[in-house]
C-alpha positions as CSV (number, residue, x, y, z in Angstrom):
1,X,-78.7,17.5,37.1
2,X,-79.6,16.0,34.0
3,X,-82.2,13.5,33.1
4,X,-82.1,9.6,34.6
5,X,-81.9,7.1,33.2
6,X,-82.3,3.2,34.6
7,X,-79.3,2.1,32.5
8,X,-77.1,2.6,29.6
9,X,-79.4,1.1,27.0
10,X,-81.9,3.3,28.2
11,X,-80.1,6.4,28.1
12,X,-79.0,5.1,24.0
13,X,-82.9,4.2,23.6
14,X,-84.6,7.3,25.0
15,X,-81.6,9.4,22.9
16,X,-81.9,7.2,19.8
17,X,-83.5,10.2,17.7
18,X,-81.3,12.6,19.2
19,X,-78.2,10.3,18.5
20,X,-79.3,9.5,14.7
21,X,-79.8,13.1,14.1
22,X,-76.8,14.0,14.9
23,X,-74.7,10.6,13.4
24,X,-76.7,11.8,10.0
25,X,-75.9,15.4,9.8
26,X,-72.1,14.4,10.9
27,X,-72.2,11.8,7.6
28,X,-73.5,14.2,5.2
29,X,-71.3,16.8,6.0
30,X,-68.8,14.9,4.4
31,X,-70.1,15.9,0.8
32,X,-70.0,18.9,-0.8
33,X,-72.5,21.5,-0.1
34,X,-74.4,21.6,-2.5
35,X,-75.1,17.7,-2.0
36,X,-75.7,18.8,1.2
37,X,-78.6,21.2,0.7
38,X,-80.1,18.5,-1.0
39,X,-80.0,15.3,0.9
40,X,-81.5,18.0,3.9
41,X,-83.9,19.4,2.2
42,X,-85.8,16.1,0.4
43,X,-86.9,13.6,2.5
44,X,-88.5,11.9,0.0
45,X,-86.6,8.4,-0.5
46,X,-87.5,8.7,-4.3
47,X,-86.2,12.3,-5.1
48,X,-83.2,11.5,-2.6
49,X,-82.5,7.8,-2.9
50,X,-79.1,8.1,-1.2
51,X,-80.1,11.1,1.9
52,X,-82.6,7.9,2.3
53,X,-80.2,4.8,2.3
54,X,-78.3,6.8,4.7
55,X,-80.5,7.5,7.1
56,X,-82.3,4.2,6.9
57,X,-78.8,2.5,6.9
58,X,-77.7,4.2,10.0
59,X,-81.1,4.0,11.8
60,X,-80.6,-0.2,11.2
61,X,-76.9,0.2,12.4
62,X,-78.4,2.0,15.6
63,X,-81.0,-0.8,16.0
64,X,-78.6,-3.2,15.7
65,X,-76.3,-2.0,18.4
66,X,-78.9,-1.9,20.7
67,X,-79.9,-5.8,20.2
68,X,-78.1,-8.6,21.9
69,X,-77.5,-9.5,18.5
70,X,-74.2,-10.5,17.1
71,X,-72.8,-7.5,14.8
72,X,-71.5,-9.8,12.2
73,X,-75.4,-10.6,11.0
74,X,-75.1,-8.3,8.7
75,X,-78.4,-6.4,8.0
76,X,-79.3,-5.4,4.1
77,X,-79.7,-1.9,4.8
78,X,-76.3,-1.9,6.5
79,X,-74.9,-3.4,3.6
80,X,-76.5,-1.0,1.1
81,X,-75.4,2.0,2.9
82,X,-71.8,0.5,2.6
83,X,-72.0,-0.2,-0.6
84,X,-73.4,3.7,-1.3
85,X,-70.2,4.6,0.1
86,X,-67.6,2.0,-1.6
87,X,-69.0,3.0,-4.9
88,X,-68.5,6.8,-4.2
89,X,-65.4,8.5,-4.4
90,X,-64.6,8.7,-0.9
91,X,-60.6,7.5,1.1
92,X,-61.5,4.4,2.5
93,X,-61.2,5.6,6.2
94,X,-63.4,8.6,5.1
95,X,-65.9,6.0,3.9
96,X,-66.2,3.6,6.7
97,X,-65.2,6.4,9.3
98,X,-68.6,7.3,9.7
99,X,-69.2,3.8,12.1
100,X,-66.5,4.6,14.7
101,X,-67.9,8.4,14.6
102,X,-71.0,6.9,16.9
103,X,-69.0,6.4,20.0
104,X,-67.6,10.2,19.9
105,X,-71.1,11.1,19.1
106,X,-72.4,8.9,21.9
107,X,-69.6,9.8,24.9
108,X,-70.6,13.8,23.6
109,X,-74.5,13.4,24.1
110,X,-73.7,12.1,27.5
111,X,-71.8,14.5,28.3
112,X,-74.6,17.0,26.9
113,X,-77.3,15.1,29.1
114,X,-74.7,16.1,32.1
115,X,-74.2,11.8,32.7
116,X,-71.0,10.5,33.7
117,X,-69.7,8.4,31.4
118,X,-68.2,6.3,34.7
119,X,-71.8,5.3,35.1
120,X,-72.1,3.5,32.1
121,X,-68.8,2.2,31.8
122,X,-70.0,-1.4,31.1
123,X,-72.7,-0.4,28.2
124,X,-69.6,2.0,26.5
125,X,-67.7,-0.9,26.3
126,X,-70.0,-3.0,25.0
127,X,-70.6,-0.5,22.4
128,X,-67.2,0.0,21.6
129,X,-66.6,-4.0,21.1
130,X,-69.9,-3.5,18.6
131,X,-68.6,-0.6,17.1
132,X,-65.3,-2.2,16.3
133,X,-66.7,-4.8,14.8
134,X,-68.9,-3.8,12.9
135,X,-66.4,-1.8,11.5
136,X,-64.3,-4.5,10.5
137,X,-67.3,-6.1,9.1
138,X,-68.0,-3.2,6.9
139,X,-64.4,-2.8,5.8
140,X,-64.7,-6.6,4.1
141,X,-68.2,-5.0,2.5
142,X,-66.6,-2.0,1.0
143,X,-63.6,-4.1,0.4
144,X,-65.4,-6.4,-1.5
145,X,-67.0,-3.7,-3.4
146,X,-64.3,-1.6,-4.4
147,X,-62.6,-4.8,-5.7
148,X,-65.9,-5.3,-7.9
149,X,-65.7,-1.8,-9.2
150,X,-62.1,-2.7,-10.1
151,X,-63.2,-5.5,-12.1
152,X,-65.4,-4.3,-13.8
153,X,-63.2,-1.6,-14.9
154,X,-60.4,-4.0,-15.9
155,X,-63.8,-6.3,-17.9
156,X,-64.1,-3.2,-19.8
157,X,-60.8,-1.9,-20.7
158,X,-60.3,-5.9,-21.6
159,X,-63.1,-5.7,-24.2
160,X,-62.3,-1.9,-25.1
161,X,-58.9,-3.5,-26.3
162,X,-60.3,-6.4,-28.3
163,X,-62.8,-4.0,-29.9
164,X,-60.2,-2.2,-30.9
165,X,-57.8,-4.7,-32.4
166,X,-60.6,-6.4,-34.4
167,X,-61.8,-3.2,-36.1
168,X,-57.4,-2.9,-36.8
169,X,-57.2,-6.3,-38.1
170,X,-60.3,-5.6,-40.1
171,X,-58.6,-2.2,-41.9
172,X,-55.7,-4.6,-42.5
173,X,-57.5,-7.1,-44.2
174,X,-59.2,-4.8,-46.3
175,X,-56.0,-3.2,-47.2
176,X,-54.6,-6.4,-48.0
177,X,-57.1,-7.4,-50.2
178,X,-57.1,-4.2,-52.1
179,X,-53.4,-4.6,-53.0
């Protein structure tokens, strides 16, 4: 028989550094290896500013699940790891997939830690409701964000253009005056 716990918040708060391991490792497998190697092997926030945001982010994420606080006050660190992923070149649902990961992640560990999950069937679907929206929450972030990035490209290609026909009116004029 496996460990006991009182409820399910204590099971998700006497797992918590079990449960962000894992969540972490499952995130940053989604880059290539090489990233991988290095977001595991620094630590340090300034040699590995995103492996930090990351793990920061998702630590606050986890925090915040376990509060009786409403999901949609959105936390800074939440919205800098979603912005980490909105400006990288990740699918959308590869991007955000990471939040709905916890509950797979969550339903596993107590499965590992031999608990039913019939147990704790009202805290799974409390953390389901969270999950969910906190997802949708995150999707307006990196929604927002992507639509930024778009802007800015169009910005540029706007002045790129303009750049480009004032240097080809200026060869024009000078050609005219020439003749």
């Amino acid at each position: 028989m496996g460990a006991v716990y009182k409820n399910f918040n204590d099971f998700m708060t006497q797992e918590r550094e079990a449960i962000i391991s894992k969540w972490f490792h499952l995130m940053i497998d989604e880059y290539p290896d090489e990233t991988v190697r290095a977001i595991k092997k620094e630590k340090d926030q300034f040699s590995n500013p995103v492996g930090h945001k990351i793990y920061k982010g998702i630590e606050e994420v986890y925090n915040m699940l376990l509060e009786k606080k409403d999901v949609q006050e959105i936390n800074p660190l939440f919205d800098d790891l979603i912005r980490v992923k909105a400006v990288q070149d990740f699918a959308p649902s590869k991007a955000m997939g990471f939040i709905f990961v916890l509950k797979k992640i969550v339903r596993g560990h107590l499965e590992d830690k031999n608990q039913s999950e019939a147990d704790y069937l009202g805290g799974l679907k409390q953390l389901d409701e969270k999950v969910e929206n906190l997802g949708l929450k995150g999707f307006d972030i990196y929604t927002e964000c992507r639509n930024k990035i778009y802007q800015l490209k169009v910005d540029e290609l706007n002045r790129n253009y303009k750049m480009m026909q004032r240097a080809t009116l200026g060869r024009n004029a000078e050609g005219i005056k020439k003749d």
